[in-house]
N, CA, C and O atoms as CSV, one atom per row, in Angstrom:
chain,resi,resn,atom,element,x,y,z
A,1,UNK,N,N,-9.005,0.691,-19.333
A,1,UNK,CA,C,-7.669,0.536,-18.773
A,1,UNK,C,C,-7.766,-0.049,-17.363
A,1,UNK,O,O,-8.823,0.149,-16.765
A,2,UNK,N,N,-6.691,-0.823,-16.685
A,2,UNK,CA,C,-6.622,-1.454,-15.380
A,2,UNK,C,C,-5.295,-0.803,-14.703
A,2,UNK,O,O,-4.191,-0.617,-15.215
A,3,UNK,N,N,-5.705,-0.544,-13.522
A,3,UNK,CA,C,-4.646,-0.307,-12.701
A,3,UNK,C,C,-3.731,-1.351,-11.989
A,3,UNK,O,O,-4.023,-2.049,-11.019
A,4,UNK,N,N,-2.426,-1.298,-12.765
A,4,UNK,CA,C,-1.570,-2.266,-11.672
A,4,UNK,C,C,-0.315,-1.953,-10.710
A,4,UNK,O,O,0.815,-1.574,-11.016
A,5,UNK,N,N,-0.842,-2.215,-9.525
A,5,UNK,CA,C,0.439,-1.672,-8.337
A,5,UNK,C,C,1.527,-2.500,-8.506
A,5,UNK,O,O,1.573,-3.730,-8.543
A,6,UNK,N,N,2.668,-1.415,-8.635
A,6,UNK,CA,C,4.004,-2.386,-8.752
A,6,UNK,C,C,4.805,-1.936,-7.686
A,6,UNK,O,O,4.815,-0.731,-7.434
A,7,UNK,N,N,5.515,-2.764,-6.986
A,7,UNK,CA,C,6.315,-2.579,-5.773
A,7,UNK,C,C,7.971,-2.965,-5.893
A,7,UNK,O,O,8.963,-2.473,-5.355
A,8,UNK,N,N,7.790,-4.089,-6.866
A,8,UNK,CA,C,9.223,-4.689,-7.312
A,8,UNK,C,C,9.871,-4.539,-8.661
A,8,UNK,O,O,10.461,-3.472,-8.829
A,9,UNK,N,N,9.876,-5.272,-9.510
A,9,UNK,CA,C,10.866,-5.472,-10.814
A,9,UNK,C,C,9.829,-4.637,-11.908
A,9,UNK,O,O,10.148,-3.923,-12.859
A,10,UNK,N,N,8.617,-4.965,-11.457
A,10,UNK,CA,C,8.031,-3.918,-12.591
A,10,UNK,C,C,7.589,-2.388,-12.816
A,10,UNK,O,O,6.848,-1.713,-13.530
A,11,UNK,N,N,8.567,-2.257,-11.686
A,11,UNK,CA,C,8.902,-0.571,-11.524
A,11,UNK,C,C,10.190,-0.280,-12.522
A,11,UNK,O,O,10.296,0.741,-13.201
A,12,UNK,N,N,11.011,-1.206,-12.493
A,12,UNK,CA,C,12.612,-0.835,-13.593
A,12,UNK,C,C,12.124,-0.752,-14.783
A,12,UNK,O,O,11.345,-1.625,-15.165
A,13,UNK,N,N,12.503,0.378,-15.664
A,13,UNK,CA,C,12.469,0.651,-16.899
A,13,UNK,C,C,12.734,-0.259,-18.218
A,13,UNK,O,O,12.216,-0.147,-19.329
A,14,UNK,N,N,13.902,-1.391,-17.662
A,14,UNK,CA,C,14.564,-2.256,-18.527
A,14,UNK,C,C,13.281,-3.155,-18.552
A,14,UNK,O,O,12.723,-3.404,-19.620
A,15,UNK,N,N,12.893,-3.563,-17.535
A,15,UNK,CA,C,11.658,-4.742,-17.067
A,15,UNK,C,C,10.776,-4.348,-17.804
A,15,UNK,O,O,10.206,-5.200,-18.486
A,16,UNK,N,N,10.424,-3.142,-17.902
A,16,UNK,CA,C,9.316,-2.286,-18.339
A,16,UNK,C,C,8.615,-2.953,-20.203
A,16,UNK,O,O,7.730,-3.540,-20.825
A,17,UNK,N,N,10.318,-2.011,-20.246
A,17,UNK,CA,C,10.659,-2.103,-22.019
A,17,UNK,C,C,10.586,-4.013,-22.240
A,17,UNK,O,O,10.006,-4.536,-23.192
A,18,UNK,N,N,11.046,-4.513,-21.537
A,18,UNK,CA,C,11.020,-6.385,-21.671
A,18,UNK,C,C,9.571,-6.260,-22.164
A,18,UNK,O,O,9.172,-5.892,-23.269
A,19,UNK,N,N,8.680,-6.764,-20.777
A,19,UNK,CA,C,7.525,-7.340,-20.538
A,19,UNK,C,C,6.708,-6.078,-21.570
A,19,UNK,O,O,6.459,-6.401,-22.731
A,20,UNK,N,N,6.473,-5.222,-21.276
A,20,UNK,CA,C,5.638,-4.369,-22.191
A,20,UNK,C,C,5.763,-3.932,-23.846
A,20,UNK,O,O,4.931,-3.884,-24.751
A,21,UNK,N,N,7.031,-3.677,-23.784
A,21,UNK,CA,C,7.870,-2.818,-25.189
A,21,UNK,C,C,7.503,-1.457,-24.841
A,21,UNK,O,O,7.409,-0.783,-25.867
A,22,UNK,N,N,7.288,-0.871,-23.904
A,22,UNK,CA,C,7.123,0.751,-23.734
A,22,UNK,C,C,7.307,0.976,-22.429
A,22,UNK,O,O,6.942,0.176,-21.568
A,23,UNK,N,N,7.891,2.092,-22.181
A,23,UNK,CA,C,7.934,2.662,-20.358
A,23,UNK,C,C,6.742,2.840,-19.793
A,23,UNK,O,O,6.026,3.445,-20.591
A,24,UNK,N,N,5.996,2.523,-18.458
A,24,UNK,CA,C,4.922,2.883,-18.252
A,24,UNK,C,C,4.716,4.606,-17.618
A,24,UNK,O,O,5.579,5.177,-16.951
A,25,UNK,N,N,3.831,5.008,-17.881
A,25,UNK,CA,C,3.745,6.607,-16.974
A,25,UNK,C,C,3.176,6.221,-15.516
A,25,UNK,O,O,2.254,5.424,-15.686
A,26,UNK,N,N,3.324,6.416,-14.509
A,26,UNK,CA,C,2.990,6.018,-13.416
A,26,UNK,C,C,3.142,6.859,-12.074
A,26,UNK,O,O,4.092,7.621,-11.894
A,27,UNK,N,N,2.218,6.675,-11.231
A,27,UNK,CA,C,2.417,7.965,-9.881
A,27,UNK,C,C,2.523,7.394,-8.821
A,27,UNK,O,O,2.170,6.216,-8.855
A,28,UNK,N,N,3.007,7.908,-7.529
A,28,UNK,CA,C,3.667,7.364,-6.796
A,28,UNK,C,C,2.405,6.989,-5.669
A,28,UNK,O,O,1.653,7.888,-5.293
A,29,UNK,N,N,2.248,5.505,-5.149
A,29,UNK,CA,C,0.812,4.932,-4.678
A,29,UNK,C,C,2.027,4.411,-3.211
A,29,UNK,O,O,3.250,4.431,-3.075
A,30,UNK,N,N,0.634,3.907,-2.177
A,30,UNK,CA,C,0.790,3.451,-1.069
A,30,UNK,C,C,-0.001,2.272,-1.058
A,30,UNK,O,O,-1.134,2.613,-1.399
A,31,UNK,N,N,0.047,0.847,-0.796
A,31,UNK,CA,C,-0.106,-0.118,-0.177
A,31,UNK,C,C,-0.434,-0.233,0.846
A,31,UNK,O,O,0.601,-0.613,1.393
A,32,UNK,N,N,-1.817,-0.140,2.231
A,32,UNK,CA,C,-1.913,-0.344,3.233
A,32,UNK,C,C,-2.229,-1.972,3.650
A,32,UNK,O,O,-2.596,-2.867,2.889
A,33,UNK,N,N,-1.982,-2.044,5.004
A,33,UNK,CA,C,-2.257,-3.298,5.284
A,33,UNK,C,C,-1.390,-4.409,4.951
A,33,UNK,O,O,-1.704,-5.482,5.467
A,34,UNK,N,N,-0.473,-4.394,4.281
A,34,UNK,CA,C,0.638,-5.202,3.855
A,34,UNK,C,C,1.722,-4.706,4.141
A,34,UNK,O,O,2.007,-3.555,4.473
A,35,UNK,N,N,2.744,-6.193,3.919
A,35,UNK,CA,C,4.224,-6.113,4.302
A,35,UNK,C,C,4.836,-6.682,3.288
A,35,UNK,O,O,4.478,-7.850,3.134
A,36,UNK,N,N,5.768,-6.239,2.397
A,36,UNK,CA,C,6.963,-6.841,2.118
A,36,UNK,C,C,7.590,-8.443,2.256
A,36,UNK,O,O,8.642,-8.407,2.896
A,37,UNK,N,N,7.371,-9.268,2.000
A,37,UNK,CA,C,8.197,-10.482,2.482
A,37,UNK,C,C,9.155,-11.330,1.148
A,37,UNK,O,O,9.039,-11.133,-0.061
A,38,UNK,N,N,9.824,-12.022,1.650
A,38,UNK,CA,C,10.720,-12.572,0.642
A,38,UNK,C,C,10.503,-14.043,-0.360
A,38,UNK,O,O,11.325,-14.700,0.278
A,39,UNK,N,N,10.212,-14.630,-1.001
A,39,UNK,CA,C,10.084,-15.636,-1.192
A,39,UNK,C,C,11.308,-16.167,-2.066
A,39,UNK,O,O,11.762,-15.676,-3.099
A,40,UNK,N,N,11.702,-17.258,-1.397
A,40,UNK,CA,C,12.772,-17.982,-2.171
A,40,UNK,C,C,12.118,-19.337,-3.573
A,40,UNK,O,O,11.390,-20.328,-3.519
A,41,UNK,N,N,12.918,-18.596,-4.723
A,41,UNK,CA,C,12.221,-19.550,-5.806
A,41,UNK,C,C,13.622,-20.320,-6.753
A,41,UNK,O,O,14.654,-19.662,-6.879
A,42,UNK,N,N,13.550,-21.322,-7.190
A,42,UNK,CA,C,14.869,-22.278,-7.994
A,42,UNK,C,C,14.735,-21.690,-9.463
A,42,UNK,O,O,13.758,-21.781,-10.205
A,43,UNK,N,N,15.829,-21.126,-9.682
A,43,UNK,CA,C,16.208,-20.408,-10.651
A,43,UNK,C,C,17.101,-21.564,-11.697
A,43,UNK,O,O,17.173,-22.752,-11.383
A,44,UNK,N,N,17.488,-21.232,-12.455
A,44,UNK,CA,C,18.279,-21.902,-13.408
A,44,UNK,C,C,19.547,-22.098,-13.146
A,44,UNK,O,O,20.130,-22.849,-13.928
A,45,UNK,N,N,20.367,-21.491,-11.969
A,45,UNK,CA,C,21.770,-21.210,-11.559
A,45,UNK,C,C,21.612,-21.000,-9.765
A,45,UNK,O,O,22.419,-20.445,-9.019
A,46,UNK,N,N,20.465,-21.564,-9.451
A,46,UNK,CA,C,20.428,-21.645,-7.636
A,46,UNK,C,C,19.032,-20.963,-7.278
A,46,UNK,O,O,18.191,-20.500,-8.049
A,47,UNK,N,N,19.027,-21.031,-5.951
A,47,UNK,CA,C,17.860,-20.306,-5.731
A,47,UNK,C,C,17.850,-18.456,-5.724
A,47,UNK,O,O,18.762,-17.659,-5.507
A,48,UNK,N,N,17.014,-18.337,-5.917
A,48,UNK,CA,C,17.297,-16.616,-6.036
A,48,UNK,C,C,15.760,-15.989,-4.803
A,48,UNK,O,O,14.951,-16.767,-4.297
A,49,UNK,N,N,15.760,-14.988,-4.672
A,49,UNK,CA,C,14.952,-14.457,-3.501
A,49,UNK,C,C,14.337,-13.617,-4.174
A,49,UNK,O,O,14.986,-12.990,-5.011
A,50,UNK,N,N,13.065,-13.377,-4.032
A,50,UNK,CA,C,12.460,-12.362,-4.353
A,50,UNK,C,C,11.298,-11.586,-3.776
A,50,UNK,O,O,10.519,-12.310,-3.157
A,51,UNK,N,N,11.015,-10.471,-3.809
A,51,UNK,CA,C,9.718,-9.761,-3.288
A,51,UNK,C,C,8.458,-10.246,-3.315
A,51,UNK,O,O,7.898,-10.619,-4.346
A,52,UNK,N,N,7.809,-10.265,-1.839
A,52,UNK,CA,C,6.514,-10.698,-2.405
A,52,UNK,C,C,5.342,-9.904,-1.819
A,52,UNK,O,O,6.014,-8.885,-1.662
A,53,UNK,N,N,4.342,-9.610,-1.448
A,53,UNK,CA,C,3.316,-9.100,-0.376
A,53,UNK,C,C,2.307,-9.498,0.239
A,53,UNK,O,O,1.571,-9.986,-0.620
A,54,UNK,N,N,1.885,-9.570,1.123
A,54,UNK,CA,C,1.486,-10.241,2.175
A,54,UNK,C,C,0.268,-9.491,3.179
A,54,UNK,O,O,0.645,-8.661,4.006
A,55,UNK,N,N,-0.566,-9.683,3.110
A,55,UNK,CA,C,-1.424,-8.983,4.019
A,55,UNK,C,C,-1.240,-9.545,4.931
A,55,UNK,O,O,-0.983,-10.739,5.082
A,56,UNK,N,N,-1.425,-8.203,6.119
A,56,UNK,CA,C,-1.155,-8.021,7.450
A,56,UNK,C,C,-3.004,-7.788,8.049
A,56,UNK,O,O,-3.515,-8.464,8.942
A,57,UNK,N,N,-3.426,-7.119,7.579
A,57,UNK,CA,C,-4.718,-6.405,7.873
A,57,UNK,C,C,-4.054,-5.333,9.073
A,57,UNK,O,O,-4.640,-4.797,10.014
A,58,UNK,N,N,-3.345,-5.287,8.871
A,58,UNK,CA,C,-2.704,-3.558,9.600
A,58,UNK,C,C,-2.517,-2.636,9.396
A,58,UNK,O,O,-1.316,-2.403,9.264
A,59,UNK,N,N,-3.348,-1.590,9.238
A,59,UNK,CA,C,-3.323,-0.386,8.316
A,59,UNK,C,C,-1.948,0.225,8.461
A,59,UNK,O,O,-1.558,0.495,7.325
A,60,UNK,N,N,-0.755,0.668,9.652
A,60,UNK,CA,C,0.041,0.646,9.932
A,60,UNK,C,C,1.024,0.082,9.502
A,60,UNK,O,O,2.137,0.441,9.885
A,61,UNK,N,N,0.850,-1.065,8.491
A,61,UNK,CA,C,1.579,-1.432,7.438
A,61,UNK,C,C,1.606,-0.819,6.056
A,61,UNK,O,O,0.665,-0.323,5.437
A,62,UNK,N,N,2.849,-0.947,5.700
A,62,UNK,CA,C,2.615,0.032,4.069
A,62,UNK,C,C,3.861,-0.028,2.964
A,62,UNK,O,O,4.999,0.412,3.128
A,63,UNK,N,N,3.489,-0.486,2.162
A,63,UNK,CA,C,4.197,-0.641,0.891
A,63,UNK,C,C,4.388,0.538,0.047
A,63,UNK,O,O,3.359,0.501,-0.627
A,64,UNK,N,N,4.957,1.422,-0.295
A,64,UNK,CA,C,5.713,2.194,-1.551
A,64,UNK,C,C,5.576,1.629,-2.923
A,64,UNK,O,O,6.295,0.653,-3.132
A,65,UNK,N,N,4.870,1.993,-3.834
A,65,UNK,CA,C,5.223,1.749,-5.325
A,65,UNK,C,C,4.128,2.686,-6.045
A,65,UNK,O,O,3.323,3.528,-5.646
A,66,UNK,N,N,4.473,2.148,-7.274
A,66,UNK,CA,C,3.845,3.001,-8.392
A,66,UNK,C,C,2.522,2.365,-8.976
A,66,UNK,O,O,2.370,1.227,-9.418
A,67,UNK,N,N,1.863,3.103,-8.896
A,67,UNK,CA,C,0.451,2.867,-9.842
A,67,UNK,C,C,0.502,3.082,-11.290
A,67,UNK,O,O,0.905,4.155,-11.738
A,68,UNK,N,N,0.099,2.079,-12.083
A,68,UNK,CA,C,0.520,2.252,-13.894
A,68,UNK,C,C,-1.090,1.678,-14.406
A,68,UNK,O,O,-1.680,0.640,-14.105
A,69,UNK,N,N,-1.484,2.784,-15.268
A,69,UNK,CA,C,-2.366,2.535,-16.091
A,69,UNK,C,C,-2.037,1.505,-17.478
A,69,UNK,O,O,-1.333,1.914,-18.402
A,70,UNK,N,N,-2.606,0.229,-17.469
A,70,UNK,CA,C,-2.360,-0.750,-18.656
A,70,UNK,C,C,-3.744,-1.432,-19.209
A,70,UNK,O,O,-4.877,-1.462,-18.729
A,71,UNK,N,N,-3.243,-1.912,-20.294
A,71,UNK,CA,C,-4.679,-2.362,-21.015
A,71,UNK,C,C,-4.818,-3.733,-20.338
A,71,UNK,O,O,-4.104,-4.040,-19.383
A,72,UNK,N,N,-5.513,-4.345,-20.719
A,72,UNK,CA,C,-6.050,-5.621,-20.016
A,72,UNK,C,C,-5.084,-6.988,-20.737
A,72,UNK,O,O,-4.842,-8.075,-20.213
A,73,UNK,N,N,-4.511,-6.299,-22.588
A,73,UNK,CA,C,-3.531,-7.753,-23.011
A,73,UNK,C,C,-2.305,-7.262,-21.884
A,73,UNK,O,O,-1.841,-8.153,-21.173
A,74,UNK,N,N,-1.797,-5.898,-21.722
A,74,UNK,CA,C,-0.669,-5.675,-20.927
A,74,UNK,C,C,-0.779,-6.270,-19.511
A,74,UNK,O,O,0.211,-6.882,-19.108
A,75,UNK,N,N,-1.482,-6.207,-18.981
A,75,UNK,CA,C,-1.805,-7.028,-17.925
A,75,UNK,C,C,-1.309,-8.765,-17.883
A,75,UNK,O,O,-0.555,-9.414,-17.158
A,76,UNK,N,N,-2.073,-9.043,-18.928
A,76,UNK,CA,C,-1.642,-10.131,-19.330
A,76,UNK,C,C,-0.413,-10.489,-19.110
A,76,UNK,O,O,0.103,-11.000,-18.116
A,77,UNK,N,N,0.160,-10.076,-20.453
A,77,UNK,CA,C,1.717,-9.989,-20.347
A,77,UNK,C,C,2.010,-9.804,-19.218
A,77,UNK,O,O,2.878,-10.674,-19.150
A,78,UNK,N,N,1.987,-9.159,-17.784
A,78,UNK,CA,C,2.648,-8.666,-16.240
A,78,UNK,C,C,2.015,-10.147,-16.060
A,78,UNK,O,O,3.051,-10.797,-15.915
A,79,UNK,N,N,1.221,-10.847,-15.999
A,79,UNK,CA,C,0.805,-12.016,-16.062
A,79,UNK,C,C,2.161,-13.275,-15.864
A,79,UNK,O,O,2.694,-13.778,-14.875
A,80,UNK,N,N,2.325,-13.415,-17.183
A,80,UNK,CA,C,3.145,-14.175,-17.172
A,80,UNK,C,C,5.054,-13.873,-17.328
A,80,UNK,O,O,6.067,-14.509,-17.620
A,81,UNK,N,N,4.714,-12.700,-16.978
A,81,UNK,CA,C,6.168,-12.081,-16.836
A,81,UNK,C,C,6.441,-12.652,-15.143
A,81,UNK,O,O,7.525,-13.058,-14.724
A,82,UNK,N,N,5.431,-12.576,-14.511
A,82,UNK,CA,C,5.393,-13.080,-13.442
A,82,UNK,C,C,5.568,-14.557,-12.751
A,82,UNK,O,O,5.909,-14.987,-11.650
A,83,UNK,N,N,5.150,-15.086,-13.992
A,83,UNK,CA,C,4.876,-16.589,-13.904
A,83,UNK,C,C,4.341,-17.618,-12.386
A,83,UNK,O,O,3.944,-17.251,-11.280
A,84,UNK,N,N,4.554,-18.955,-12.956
A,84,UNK,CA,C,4.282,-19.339,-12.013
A,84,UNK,C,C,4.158,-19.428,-10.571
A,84,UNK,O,O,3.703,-20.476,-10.113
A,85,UNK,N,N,4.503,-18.461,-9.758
A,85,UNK,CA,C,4.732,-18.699,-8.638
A,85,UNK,C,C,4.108,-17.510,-7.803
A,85,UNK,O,O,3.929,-17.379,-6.592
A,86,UNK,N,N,3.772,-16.481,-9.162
A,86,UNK,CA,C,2.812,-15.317,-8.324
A,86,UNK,C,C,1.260,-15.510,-8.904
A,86,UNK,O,O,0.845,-16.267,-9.782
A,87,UNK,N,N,0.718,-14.751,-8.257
A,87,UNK,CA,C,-0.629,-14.859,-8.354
A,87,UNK,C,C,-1.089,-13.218,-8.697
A,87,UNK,O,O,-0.355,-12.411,-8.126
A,88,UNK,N,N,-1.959,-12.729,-9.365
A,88,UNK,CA,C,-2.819,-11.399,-9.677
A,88,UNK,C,C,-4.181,-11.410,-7.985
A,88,UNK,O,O,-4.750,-12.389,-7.502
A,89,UNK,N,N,-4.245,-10.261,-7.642
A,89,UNK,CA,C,-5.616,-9.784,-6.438
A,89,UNK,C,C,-5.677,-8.556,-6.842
A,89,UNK,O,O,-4.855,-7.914,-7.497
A,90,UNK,N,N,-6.409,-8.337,-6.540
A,90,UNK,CA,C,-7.018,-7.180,-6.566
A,90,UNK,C,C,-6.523,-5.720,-5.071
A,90,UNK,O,O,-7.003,-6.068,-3.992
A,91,UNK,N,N,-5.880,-4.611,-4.996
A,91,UNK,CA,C,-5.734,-4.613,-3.536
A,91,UNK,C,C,-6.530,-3.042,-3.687
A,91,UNK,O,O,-6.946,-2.544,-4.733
A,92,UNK,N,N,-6.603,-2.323,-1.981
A,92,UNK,CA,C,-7.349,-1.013,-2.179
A,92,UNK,C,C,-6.104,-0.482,-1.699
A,92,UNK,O,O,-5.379,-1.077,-0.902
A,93,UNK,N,N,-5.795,0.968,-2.337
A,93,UNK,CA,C,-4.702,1.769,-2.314
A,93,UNK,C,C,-5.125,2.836,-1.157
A,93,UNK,O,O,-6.254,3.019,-0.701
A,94,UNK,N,N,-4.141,3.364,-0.875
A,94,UNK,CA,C,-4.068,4.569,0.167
A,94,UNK,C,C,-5.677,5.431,-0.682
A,94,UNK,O,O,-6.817,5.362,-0.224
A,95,UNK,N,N,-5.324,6.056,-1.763
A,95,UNK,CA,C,-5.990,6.600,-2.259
A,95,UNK,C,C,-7.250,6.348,-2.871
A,95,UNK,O,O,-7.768,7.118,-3.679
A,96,UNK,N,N,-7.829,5.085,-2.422
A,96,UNK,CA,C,-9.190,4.695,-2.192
A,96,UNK,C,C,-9.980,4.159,-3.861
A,96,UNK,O,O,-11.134,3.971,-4.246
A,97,UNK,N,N,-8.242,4.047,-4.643
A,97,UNK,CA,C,-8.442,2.883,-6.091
A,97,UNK,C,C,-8.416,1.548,-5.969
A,97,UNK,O,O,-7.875,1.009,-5.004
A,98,UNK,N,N,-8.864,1.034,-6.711
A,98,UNK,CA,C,-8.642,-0.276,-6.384
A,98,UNK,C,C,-7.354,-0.310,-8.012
A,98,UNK,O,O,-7.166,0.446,-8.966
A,99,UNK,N,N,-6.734,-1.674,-7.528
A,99,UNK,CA,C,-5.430,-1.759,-8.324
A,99,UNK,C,C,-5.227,-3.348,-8.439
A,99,UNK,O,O,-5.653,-3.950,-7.453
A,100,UNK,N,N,-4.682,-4.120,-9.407
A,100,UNK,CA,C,-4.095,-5.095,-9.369
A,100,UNK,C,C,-2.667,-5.215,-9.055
A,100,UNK,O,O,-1.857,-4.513,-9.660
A,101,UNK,N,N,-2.172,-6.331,-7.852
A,101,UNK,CA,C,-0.984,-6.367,-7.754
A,101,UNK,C,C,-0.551,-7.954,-7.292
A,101,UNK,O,O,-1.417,-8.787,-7.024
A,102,UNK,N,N,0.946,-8.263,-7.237
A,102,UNK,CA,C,1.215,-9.801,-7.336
A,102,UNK,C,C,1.734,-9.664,-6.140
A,102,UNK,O,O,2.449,-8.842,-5.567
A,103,UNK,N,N,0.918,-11.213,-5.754
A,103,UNK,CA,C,1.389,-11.799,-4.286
A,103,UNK,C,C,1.969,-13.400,-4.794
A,103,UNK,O,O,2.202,-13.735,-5.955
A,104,UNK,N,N,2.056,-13.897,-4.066
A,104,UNK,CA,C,2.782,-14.973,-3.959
A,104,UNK,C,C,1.505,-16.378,-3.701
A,104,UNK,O,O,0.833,-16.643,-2.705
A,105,UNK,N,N,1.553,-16.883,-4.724
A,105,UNK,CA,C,0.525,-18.433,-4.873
A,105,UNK,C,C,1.128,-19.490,-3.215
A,105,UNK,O,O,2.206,-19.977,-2.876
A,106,UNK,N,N,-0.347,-19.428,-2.552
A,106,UNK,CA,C,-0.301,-20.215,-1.130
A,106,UNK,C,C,-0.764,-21.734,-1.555
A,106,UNK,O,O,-0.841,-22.617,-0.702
């Protein structure tokens, strides 16, 4: 199994049931060293804004989300649920796991 940190849309249940077909079980994780930022992307009906993360290298920085145990095709799938415009890293959690989570393609 792989750990993936979710901070945004793949914390909602509806998103969940989409991209996966099942709710994930998941516990509540910290993000150090990162910030929050926005990225604007062209949607089908305008541009729309969305979450992205960003290392700071500031431990004093810190993100909120959930840690979810998934198989490696589920991953996948968070993959391209994500699509083009995010990218998969690897990050280290408060709690000294390492986790996959999506940043934004530079």
């Amino acid at each position: 199994m792989e750990k993936l940190f979710a901070y945004g849309n793949l914390r909602e249940e509806d998103i969940q049931e989409t991209v996966f077909g099942r709710l994930l079980t998941g516990i509540p994780e910290t993000l150090m060293g990162y910030a929050v930022k926005q990225i604007k992307i062209e949607e089908e009906y305008g541009i729309e804004s969305y979450p992205i993360i960003e290392s700071t290298e500031n431990k004093q920085d810190t993100i909120s989300g959930m840690v979810y145990e998934v198989s490696v095709e589920e991953l996948q799938l968070a993959d391209r649920y994500e699509g083009k415009h995010y990218k998969r890293i690897q990050v280290q959690l408060k709690s000294n796991q390492a986790a996959w989570a999506f940043t934004a393609i530079t």
